[in-house]
Structure formats: C-alpha cells, structure tokens
N, C-alpha and C positions, 0 to 999 in steps of 0.2 A: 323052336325056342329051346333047342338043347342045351344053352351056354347061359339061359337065365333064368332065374329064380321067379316064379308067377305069382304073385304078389294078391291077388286079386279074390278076395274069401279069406286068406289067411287071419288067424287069429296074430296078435302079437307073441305070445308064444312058439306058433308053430314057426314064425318068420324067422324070429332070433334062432330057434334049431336049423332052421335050414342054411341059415348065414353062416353058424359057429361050424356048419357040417360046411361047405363051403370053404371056409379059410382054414380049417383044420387037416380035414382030410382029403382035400385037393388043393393046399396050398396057395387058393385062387386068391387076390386081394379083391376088397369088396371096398368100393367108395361110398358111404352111408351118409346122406343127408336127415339128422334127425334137429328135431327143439329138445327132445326126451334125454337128459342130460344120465340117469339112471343106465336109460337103455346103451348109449354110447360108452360108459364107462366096463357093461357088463358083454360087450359086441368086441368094443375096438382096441386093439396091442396101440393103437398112432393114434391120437384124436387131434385136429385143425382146431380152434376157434377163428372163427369170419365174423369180422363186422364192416356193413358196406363196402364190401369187395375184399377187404384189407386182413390179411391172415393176423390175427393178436399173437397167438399162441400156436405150439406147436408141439406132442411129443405124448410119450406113454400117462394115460393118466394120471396114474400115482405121480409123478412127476410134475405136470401142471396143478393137480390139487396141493401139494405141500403140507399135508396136515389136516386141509380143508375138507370138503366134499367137495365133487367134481361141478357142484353147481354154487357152492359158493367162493369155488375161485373164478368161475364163470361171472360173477358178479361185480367182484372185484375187479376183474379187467374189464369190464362195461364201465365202471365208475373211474380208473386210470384211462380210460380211451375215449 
C-alpha cells in the first residue's frame, strides 16, 4: 500500500497532514469525499459540490463561497437546486 494513505486509526488531524503532505510535496491530486464542509475548504485548491449525482458547483473555494462561508454557499445552492 505504498501509493496510499492508511486511513485507519488516524486522528483527523493527522489525516489532513498527510493529505496536505501529499498534494504539496508530491504533487499527487487527492479526490476527498467529505460532509465536513471546514475540512474541504482547509484540504482542497478545487472543491465539486454533488447533489444526486449532479455536480451544482465547481472551483477554488473562495470562489464558490463569494463572501459567504463555504457552508453557506453550500446552502444556498441546496435551496436554488
């Protein structure tokens, strides 16, 4: 399991360092399925929003919050969709 991250015991802490080590200093892109709308803003340069199948959103955080937090533009497009 040299190409993946063992998930299994990690604290969320330790998981977010290994990920940020990861996409930093190997460059690797990491696809992260969270609800933790914090964690994703604090992980990911691209974040998707999905709802039933269907991508809403797309692009650097700061960009899909607009002013907002990243959970309550998350909201907002729940309530437009």
């Amino acid at each position: 399991m040299s190409d993946a991250i063992r998930v299994c015991g990690l604290s969320q802490a330790d998981l977010r360092r290994d990920l940020l080590n990861l996409v930093t200093q190997e460059g690797t892109t990491v696809f992260l399925t969270t609800h933790n709308l914090s964690e994703a803003e604090a992980i990911c340069q691209r974040v998707a929003v999905i709802r039933s199948g269907q991508e809403l959103a797309e692009g650097h955080p700061r960009q899909l919050r607009a002013g907002m937090s990243l959970e309550e533009s998350f909201l907002a497009m729940m309530e437009e969709g």
